[in-house]
C-alpha positions, 0 to 999 in steps of 0.5 A: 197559740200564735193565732190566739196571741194574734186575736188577742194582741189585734188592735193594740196599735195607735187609734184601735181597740184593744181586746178585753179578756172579757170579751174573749171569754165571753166569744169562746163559751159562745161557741158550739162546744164542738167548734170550742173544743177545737179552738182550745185544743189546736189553738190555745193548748198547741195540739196537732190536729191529729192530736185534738181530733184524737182527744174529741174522737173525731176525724182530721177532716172533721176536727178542721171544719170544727176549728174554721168555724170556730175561727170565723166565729170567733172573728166575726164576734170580736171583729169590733174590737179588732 
């Protein structure tokens, strides 16, 4: 969730963009649903990575490489408005 408020609140300072809610929806339904589902799971509803790799039926490790990209995803289409 802390990371998610960090993408969100990004560029709300002097001379910087801020992000939309738009475009954050819009970034997320872009995203594999594999690599969605990950970055919902741990980063918005506050799973532990046991947790949400239990909840997609996957292994840590996997549920882990789902989330990075997704991350980096999900930075590289918001970066602009960061």
């Amino acid at each position: 969730m802390q990371e998610m408020r960090k993408i969100w609140m990004a560029g709300q300072g002097a001379g910087q963009k801020s992000v939309q809610p738009g475009e954050i929806e819009r970034a997320l339904a872009s995203l594999p649903d594999e690599q969605r589902d990950a970055v919902l799971l741990v980063m918005v509803e506050d799973h532990s990575y046991p947790e949400a790799a239990d909840i997609v039926g996957c292994s840590i490790a996997t549920l882990a490489t789902r989330l990075v990209r997704g991350r980096n995803a999900l930075l590289e289409r918001l970066g602009d408005a960061l």
